[in-house]
PDB file of N, CA, C and O in Angstrom:
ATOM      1  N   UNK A   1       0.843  -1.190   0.000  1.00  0.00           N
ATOM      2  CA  UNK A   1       0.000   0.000   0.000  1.00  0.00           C
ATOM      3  C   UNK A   1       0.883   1.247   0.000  1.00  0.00           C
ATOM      4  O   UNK A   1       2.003   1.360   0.499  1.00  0.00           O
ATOM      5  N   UNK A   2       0.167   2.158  -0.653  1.00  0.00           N
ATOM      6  CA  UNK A   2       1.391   3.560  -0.690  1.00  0.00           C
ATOM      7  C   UNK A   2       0.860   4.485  -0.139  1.00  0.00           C
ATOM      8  O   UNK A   2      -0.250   4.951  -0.394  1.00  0.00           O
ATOM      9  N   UNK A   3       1.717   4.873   0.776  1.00  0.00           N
ATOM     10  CA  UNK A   3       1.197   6.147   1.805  1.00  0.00           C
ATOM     11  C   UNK A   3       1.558   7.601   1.146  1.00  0.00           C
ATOM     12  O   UNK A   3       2.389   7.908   0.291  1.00  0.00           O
ATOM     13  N   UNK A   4       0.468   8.487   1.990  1.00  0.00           N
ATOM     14  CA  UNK A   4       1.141   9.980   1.015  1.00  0.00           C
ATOM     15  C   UNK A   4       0.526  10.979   2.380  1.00  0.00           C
ATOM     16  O   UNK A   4      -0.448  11.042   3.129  1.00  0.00           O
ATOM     17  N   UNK A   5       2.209  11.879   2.025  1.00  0.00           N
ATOM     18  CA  UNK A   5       1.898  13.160   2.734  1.00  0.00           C
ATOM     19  C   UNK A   5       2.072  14.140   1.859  1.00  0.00           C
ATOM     20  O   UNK A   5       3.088  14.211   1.168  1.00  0.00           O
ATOM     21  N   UNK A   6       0.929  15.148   1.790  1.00  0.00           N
ATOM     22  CA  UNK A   6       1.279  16.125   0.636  1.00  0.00           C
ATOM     23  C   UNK A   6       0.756  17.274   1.806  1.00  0.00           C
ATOM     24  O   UNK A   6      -0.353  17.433   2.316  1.00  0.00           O
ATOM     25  N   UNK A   7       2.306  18.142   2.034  1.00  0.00           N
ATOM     26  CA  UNK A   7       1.808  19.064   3.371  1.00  0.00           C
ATOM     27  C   UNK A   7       1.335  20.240   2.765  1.00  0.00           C
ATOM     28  O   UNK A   7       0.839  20.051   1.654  1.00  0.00           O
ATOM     29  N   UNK A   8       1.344  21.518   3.213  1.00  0.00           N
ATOM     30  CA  UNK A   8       0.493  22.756   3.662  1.00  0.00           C
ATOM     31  C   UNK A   8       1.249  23.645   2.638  1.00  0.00           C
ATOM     32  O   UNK A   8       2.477  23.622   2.725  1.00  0.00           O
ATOM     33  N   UNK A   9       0.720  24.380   1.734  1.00  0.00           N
ATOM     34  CA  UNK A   9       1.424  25.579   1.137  1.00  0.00           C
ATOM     35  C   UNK A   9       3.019  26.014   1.402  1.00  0.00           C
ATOM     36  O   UNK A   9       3.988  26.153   0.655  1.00  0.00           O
ATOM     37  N   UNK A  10       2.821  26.147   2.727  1.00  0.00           N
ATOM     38  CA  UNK A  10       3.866  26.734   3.543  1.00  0.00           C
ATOM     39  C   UNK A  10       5.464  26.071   3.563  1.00  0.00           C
ATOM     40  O   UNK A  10       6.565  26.618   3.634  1.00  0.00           O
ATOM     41  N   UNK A  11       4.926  24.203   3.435  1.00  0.00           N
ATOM     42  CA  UNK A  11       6.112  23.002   3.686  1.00  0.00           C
ATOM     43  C   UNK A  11       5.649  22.588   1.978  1.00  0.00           C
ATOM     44  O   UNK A  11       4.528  22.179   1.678  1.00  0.00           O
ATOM     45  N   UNK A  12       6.535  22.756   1.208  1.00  0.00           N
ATOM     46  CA  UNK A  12       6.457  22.071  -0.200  1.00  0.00           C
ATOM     47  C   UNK A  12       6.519  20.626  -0.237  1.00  0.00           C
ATOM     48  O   UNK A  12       6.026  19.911  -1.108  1.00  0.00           O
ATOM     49  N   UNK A  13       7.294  20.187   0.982  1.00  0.00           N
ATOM     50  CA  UNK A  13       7.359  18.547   0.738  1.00  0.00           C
ATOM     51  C   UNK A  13       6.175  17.799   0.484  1.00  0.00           C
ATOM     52  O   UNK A  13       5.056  17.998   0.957  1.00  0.00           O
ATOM     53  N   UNK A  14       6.576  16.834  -0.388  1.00  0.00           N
ATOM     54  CA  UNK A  14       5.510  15.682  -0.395  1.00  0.00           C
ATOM     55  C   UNK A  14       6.378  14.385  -0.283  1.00  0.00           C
ATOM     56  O   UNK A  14       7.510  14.381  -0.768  1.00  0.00           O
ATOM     57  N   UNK A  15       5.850  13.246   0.370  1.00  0.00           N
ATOM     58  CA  UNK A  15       6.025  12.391   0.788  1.00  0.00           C
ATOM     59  C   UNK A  15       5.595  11.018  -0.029  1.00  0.00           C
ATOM     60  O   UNK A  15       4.384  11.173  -0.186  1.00  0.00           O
ATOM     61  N   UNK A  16       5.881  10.032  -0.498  1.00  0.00           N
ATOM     62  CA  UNK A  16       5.342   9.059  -0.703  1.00  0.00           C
ATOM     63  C   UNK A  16       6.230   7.796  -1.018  1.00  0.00           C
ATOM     64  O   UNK A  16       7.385   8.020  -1.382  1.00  0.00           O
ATOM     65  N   UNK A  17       5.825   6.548  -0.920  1.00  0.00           N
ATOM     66  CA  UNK A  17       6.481   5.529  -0.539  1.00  0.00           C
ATOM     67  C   UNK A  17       6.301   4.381  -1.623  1.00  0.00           C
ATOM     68  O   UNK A  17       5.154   4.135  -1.998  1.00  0.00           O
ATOM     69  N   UNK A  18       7.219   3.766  -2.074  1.00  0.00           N
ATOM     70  CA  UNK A  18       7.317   2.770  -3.329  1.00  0.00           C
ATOM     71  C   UNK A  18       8.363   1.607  -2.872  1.00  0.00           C
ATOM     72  O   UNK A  18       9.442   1.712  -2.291  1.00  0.00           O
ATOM     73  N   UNK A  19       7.666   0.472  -3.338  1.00  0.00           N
ATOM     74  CA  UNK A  19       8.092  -0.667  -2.702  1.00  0.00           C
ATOM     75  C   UNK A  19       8.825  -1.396  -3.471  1.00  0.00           C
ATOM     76  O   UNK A  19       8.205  -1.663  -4.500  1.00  0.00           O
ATOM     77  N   UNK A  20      10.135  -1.961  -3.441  1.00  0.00           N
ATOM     78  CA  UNK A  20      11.408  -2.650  -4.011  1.00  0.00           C
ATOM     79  C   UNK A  20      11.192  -4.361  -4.271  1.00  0.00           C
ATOM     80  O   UNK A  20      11.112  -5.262  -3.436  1.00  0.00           O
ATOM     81  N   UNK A  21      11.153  -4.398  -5.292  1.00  0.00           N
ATOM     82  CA  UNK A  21      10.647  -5.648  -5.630  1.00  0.00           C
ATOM     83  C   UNK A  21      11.917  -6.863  -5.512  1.00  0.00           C
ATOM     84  O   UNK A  21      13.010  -6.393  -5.196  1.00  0.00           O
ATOM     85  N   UNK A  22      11.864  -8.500  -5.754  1.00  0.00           N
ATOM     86  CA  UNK A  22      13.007  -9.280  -5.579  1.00  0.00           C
ATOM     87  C   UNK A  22      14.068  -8.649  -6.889  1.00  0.00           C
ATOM     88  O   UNK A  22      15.213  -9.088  -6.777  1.00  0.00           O
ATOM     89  N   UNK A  23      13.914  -7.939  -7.791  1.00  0.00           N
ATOM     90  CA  UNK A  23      14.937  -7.515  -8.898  1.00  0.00           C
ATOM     91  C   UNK A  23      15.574  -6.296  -8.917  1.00  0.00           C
ATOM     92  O   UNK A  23      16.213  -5.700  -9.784  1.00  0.00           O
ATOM     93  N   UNK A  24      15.084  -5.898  -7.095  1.00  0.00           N
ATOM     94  CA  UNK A  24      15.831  -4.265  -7.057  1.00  0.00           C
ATOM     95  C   UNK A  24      15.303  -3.499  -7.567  1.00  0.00           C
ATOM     96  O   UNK A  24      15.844  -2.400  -7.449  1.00  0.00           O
ATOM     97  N   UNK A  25      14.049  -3.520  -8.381  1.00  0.00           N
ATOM     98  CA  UNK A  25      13.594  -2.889  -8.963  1.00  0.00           C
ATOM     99  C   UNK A  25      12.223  -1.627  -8.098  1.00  0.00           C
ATOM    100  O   UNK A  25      11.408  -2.171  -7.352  1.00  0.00           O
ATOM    101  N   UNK A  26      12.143  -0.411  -8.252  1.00  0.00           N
ATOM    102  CA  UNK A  26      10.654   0.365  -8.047  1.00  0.00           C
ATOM    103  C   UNK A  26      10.114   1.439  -8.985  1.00  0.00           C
ATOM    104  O   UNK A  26      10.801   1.942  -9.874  1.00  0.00           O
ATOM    105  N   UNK A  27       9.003   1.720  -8.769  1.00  0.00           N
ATOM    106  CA  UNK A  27       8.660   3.028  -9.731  1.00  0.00           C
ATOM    107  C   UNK A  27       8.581   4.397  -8.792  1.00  0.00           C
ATOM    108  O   UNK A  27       8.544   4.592  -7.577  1.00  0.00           O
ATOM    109  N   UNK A  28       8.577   4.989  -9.614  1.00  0.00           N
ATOM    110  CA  UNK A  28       8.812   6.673  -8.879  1.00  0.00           C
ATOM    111  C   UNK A  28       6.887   6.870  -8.991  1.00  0.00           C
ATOM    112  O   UNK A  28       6.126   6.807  -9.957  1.00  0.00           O
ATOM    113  N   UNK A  29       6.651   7.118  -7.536  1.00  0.00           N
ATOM    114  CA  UNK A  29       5.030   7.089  -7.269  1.00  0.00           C
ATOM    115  C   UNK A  29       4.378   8.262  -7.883  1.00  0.00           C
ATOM    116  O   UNK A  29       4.940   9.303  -8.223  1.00  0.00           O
ATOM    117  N   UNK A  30       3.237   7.996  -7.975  1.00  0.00           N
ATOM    118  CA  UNK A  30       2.308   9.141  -8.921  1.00  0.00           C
ATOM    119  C   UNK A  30       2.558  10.574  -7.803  1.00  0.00           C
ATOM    120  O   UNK A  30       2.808  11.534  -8.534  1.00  0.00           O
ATOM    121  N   UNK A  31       2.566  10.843  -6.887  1.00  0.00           N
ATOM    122  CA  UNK A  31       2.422  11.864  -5.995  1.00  0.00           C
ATOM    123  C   UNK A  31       3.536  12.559  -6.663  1.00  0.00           C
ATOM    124  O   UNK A  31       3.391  13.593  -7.316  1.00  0.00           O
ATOM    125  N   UNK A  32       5.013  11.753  -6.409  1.00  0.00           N
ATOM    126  CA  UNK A  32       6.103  12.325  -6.561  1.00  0.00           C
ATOM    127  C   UNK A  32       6.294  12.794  -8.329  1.00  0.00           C
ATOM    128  O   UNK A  32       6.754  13.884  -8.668  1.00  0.00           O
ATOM    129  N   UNK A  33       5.916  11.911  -9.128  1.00  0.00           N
ATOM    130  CA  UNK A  33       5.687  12.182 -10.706  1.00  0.00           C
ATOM    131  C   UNK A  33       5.297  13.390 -10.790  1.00  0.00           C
ATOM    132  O   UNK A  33       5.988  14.310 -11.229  1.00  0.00           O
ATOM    133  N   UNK A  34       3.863  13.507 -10.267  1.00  0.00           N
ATOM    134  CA  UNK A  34       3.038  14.955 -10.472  1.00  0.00           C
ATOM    135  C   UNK A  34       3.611  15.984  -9.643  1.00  0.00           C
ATOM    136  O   UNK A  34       3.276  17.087 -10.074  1.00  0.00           O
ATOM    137  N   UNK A  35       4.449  16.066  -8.475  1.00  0.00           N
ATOM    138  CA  UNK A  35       5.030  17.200  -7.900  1.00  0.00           C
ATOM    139  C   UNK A  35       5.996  17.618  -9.291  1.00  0.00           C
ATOM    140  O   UNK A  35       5.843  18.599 -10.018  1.00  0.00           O
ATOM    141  N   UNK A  36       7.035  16.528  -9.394  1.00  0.00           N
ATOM    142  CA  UNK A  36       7.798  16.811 -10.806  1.00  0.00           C
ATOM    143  C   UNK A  36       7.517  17.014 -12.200  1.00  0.00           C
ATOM    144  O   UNK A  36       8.342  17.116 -13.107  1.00  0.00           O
ATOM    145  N   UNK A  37       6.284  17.060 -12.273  1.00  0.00           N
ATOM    146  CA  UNK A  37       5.783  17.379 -13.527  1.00  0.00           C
ATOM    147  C   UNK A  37       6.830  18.066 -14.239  1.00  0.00           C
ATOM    148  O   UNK A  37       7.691  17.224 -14.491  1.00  0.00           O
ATOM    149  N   UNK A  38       7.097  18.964 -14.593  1.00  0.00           N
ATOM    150  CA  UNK A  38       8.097  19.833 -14.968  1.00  0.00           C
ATOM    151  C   UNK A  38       9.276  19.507 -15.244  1.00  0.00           C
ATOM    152  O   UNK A  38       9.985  19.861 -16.186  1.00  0.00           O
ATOM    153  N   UNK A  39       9.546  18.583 -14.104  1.00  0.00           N
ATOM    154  CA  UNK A  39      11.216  18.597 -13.961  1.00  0.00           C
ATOM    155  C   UNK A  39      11.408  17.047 -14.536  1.00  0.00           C
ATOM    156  O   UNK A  39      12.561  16.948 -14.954  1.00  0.00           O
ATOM    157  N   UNK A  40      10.352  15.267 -14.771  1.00  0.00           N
ATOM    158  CA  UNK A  40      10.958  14.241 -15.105  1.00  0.00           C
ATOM    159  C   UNK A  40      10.383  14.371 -16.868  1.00  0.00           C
ATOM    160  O   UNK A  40       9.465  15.010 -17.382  1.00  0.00           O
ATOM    161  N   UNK A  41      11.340  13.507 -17.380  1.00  0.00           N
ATOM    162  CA  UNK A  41      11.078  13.293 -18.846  1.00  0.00           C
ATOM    163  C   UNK A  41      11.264  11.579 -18.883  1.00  0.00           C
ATOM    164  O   UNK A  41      11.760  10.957 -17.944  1.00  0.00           O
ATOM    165  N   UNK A  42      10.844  11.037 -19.960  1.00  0.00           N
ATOM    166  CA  UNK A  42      11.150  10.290 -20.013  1.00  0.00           C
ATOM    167  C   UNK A  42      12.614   9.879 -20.686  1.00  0.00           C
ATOM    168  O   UNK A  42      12.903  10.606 -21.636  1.00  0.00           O
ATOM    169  N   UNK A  43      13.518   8.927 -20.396  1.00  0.00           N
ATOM    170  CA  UNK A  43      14.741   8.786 -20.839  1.00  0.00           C
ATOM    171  C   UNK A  43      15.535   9.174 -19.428  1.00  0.00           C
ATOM    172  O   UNK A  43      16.387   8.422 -18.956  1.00  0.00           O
ATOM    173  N   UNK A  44      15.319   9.896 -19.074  1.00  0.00           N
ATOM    174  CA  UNK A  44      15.760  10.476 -17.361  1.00  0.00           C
ATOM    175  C   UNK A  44      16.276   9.333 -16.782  1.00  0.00           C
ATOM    176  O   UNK A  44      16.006   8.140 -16.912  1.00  0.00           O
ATOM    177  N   UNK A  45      17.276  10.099 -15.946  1.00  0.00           N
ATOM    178  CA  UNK A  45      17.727   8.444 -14.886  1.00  0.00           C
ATOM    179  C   UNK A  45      17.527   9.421 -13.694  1.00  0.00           C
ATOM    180  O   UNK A  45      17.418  10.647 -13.721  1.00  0.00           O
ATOM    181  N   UNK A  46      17.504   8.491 -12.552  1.00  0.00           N
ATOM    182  CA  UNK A  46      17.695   9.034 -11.106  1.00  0.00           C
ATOM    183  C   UNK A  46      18.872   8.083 -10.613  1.00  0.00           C
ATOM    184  O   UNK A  46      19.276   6.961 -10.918  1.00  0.00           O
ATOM    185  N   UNK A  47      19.200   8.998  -9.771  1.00  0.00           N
ATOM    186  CA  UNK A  47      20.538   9.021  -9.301  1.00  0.00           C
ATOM    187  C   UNK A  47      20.810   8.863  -7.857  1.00  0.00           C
ATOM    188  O   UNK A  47      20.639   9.866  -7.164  1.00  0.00           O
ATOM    189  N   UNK A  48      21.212   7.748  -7.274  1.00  0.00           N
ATOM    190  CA  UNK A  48      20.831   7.553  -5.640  1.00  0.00           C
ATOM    191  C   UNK A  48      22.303   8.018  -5.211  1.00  0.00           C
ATOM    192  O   UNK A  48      23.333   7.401  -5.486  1.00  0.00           O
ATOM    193  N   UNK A  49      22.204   9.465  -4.339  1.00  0.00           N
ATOM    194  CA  UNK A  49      23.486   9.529  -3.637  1.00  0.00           C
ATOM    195  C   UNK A  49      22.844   9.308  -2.288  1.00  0.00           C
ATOM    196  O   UNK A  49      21.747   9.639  -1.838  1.00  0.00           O
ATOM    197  N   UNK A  50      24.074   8.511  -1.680  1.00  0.00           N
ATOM    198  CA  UNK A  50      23.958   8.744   0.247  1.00  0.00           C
ATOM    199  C   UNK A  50      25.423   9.762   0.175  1.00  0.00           C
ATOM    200  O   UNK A  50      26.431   9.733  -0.532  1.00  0.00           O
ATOM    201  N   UNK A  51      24.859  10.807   1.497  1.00  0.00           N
ATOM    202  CA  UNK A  51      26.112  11.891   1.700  1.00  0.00           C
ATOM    203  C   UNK A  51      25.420  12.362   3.488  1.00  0.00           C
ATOM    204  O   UNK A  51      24.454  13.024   3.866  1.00  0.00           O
ATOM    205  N   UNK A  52      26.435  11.664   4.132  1.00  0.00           N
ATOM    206  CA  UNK A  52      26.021  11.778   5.773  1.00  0.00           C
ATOM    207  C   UNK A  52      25.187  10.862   6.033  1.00  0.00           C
ATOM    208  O   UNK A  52      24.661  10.988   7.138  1.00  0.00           O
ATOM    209  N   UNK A  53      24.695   9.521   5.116  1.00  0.00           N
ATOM    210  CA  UNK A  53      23.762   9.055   6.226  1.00  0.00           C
ATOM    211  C   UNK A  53      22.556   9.130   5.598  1.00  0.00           C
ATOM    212  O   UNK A  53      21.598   8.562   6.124  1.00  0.00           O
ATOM    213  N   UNK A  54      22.380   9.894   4.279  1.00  0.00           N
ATOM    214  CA  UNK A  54      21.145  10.463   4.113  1.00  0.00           C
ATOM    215  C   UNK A  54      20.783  10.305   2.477  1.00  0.00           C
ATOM    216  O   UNK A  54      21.274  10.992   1.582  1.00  0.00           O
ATOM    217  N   UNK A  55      19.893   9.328   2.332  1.00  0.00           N
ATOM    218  CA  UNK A  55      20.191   9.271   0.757  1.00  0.00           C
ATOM    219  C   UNK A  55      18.543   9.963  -0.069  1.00  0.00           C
ATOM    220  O   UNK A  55      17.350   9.884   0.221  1.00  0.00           O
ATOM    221  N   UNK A  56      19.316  10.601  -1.156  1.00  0.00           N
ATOM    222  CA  UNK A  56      18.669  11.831  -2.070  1.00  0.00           C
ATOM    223  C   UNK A  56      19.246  10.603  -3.290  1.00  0.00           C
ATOM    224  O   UNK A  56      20.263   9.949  -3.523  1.00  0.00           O
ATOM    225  N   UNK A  57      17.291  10.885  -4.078  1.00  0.00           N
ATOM    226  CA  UNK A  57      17.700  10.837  -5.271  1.00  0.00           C
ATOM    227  C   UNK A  57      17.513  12.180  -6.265  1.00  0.00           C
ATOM    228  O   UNK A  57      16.628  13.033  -6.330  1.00  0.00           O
ATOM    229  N   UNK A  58      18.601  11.995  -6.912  1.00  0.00           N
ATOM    230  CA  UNK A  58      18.415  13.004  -8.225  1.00  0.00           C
ATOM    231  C   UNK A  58      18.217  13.060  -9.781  1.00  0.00           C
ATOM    232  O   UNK A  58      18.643  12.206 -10.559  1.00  0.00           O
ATOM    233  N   UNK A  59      17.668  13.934 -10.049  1.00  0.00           N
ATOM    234  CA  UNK A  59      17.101  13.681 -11.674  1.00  0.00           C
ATOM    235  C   UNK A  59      18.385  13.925 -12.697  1.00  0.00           C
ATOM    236  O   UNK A  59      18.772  15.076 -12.899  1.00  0.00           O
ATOM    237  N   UNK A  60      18.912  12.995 -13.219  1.00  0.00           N
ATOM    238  CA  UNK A  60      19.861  13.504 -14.477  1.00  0.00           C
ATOM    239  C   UNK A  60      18.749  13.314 -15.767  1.00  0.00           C
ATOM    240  O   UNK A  60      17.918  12.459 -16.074  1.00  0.00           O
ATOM    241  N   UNK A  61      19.218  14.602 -16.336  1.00  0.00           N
ATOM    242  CA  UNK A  61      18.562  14.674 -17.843  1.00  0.00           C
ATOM    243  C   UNK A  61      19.002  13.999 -18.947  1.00  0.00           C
ATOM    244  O   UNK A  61      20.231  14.047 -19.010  1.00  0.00           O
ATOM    245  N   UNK A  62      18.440  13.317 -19.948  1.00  0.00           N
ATOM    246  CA  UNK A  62      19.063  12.748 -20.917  1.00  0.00           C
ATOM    247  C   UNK A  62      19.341  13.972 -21.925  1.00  0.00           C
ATOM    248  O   UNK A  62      18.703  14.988 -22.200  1.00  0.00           O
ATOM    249  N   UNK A  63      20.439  13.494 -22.312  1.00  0.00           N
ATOM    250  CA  UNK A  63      20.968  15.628 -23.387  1.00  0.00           C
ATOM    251  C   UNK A  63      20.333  14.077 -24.763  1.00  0.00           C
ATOM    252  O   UNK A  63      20.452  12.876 -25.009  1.00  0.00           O
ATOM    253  N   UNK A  64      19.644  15.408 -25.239  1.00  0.00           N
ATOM    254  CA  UNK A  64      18.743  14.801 -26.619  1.00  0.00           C
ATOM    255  C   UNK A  64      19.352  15.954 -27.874  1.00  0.00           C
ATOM    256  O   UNK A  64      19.270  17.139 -27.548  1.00  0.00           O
ATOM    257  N   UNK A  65      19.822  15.713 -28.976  1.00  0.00           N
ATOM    258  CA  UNK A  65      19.710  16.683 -30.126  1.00  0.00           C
ATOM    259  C   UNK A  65      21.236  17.551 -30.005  1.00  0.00           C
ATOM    260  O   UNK A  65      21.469  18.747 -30.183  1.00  0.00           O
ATOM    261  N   UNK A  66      22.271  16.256 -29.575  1.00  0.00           N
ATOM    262  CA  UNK A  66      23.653  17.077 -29.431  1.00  0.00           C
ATOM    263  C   UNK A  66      23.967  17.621 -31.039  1.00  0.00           C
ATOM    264  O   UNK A  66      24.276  18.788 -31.278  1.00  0.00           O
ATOM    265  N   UNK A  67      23.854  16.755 -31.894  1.00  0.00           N
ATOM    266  CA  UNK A  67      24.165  17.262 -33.179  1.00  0.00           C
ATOM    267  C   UNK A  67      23.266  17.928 -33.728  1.00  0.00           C
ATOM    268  O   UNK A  67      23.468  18.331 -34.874  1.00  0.00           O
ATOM    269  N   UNK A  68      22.105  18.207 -33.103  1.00  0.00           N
ATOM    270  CA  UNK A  68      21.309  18.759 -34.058  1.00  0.00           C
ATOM    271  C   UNK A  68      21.239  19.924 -35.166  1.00  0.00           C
ATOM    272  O   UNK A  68      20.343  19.971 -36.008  1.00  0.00           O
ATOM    273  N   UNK A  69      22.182  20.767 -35.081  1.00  0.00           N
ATOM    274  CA  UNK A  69      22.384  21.578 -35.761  1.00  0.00           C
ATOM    275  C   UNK A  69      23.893  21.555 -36.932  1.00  0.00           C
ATOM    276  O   UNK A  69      24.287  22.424 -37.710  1.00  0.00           O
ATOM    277  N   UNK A  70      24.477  20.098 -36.602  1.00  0.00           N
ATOM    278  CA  UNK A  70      25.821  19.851 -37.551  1.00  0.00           C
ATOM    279  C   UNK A  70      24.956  19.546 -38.886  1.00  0.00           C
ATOM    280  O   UNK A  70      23.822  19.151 -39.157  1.00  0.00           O
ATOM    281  N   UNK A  71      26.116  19.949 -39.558  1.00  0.00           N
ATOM    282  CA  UNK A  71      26.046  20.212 -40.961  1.00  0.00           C
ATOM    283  C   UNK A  71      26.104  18.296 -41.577  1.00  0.00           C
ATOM    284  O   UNK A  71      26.808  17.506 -40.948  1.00  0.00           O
ATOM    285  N   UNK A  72      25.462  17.923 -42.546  1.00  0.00           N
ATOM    286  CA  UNK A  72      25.857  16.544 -42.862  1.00  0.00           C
ATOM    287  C   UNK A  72      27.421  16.489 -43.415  1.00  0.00           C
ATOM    288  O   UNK A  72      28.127  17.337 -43.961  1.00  0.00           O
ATOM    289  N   UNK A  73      27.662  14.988 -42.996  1.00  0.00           N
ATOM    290  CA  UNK A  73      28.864  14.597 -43.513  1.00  0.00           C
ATOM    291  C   UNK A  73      29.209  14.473 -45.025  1.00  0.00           C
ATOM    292  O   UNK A  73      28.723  13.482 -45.570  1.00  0.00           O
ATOM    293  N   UNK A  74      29.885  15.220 -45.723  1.00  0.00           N
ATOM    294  CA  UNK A  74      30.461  15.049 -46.866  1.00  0.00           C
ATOM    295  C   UNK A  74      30.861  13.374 -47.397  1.00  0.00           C
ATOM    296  O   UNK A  74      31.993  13.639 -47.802  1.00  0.00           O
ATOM    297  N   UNK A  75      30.750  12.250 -47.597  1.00  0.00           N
ATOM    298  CA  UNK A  75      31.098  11.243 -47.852  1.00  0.00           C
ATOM    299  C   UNK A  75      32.103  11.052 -49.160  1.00  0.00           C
ATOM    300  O   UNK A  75      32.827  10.070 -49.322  1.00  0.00           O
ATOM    301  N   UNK A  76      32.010  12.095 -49.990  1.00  0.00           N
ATOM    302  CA  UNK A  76      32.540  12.350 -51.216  1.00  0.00           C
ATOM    303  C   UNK A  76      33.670  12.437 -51.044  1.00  0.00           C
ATOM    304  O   UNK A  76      34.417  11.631 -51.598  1.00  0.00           O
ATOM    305  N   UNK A  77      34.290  13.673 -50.031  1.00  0.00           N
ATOM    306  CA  UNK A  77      35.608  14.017 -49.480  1.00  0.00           C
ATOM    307  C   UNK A  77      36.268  12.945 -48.939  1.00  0.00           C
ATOM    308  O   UNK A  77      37.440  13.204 -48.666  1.00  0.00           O
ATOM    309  N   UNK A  78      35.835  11.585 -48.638  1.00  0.00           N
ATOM    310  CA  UNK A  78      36.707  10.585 -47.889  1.00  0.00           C
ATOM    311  C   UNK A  78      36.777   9.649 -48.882  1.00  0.00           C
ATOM    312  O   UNK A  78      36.940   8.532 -48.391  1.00  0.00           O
ATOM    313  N   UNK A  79      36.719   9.639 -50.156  1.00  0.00           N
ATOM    314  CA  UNK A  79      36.797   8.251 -50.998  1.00  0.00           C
ATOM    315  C   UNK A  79      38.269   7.591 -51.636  1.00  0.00           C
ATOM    316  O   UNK A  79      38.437   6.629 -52.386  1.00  0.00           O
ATOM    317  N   UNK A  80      39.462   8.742 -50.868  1.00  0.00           N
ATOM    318  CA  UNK A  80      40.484   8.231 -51.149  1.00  0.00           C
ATOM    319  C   UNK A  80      41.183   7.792 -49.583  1.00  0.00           C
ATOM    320  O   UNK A  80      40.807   8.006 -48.430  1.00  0.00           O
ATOM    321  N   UNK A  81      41.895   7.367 -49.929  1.00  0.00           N
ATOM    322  CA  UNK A  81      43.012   7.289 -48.531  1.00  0.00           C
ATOM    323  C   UNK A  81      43.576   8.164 -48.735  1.00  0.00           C
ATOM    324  O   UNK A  81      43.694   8.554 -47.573  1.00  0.00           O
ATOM    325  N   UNK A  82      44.264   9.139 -49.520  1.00  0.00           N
ATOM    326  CA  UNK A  82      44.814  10.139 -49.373  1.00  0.00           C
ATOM    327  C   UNK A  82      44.279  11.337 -49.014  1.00  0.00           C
ATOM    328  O   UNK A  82      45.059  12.162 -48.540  1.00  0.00           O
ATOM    329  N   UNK A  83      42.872  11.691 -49.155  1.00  0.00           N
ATOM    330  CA  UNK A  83      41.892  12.525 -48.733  1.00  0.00           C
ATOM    331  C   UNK A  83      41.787  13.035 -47.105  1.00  0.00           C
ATOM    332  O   UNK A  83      41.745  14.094 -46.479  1.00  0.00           O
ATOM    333  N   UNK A  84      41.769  11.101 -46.766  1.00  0.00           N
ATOM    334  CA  UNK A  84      41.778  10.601 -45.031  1.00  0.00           C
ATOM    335  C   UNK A  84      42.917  10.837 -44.418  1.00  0.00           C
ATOM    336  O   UNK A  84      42.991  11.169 -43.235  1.00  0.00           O
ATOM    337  N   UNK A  85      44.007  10.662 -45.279  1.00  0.00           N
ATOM    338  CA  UNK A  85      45.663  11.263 -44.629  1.00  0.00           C
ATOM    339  C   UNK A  85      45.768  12.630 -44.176  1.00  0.00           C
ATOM    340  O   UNK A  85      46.332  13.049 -43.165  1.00  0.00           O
ATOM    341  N   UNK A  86      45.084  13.327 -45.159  1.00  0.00           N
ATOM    342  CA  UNK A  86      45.810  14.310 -45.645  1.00  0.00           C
ATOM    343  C   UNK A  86      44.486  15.194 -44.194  1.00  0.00           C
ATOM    344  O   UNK A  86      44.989  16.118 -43.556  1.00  0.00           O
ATOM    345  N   UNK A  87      43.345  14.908 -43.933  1.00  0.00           N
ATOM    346  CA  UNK A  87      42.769  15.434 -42.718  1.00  0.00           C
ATOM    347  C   UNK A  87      42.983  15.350 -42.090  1.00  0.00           C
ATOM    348  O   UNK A  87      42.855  16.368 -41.411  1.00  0.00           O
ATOM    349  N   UNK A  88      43.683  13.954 -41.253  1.00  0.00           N
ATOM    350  CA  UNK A  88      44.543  13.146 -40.510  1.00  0.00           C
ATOM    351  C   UNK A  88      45.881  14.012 -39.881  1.00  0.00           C
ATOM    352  O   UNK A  88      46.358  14.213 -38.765  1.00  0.00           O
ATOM    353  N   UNK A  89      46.104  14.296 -40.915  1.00  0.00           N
ATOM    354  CA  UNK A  89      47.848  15.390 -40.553  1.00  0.00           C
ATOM    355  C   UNK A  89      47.638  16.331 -40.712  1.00  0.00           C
ATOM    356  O   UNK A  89      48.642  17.006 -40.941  1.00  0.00           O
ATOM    357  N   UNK A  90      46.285  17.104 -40.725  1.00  0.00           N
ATOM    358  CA  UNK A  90      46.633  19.026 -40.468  1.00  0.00           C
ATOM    359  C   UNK A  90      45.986  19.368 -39.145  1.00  0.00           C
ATOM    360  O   UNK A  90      46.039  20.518 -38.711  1.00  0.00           O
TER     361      UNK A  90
END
């Protein structure tokens, strides 16, 4: 069963609890999803640090569209080996 504290204007925390199956495995609970609306995507990893005793997970973003703006590859320019040298050594 999953418990939930969703406190007062004042305390932003919300609370809720997800249970670890025999494969190590859990899901990130609807309470906590919808607080993060904004902030999870899918592709996302979370990230379990302990630091003092105290373990935080955190959202890493997946970087999507690194090339998106490179120019296509010329294939023409590489059809010699000397072409490939000669980029090779400047």
């Amino acid at each position: 069963m999953q418990q939930l504290r969703i406190s007062s204007d004042s305390d932003p925390r919300v609370e809720a609890e997800s249970t670890i199956n025999k494969r190590y495995i859990t899901t990130i609970s609807e309470p906590i999803r919808h607080a993060l609306d904004d902030t999870l995507e899918l592709g996302d990893t979370v990230r379990w640090v302990i630091s003092d005793g105290e373990l935080s997970p955190e959202i890493v973003h997946e970087e999507y569209g690194a090339f998106e703006g490179a120019e296509p590859f010329d294939w023409s320019a590489w059809e010699s080996n000397a072409a490939a040298e000669s980029a090779w050594s400047e």
